[in-house]
SERO-4910 file (N, C-alpha, C, O; in steps of 0.05 Angstrom, whole numbers):
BEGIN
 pado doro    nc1    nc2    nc3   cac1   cac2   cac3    cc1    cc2    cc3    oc1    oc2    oc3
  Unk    A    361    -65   -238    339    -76   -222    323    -96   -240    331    -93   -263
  Unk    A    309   -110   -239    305   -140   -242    282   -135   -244    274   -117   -229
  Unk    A    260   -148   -265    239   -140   -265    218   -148   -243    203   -132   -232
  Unk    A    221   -177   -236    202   -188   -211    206   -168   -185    186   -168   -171
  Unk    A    231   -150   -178    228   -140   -157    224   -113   -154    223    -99   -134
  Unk    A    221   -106   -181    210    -75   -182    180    -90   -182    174    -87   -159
  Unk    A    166   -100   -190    141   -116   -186    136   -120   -154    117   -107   -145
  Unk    A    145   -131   -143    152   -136   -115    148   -115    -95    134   -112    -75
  Unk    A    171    -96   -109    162    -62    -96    145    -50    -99    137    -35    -82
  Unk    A    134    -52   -124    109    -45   -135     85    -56   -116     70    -39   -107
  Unk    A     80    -79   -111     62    -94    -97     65    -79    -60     46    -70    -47
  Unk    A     86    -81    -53     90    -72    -24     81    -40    -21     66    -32     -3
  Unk    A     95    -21    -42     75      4    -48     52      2    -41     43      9    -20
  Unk    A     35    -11    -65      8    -11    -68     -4    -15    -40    -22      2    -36
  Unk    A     -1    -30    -22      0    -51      0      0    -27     18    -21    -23     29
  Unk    A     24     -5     25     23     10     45     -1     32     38    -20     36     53
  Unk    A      3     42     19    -24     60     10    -54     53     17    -74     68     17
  Unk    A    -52     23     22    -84     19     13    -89      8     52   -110      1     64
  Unk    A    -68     10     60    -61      3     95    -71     30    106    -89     31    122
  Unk    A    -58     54     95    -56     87     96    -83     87     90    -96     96    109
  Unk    A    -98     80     69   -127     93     61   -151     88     89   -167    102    101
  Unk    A   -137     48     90   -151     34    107   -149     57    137   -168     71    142
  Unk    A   -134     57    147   -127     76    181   -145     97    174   -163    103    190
  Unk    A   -144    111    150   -158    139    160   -187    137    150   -201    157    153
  Unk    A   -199    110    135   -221    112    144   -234    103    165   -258    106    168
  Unk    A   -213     87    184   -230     83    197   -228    105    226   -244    105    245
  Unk    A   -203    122    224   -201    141    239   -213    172    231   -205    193    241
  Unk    A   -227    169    219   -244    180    202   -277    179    218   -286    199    231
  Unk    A   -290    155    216   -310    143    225   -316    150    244   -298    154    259
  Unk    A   -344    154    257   -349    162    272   -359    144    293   -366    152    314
***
């Protein structure tokens, strides 16, 4: 694996997690 696209995956990770944090706070919220 290639360093730019473990980078790449790395970035798209980060990206769904912070999508995931985003939904439950705002399903969260009152």
């Amino acid at each position: 694996m290639t360093f730019k696209r473990k980078i790449l995956y790395f970035k798209a990770f980060l990206n769904m997690v912070f999508g995931c944090m985003l939904m439950l706070e705002i399903i969260e919220s009152p």
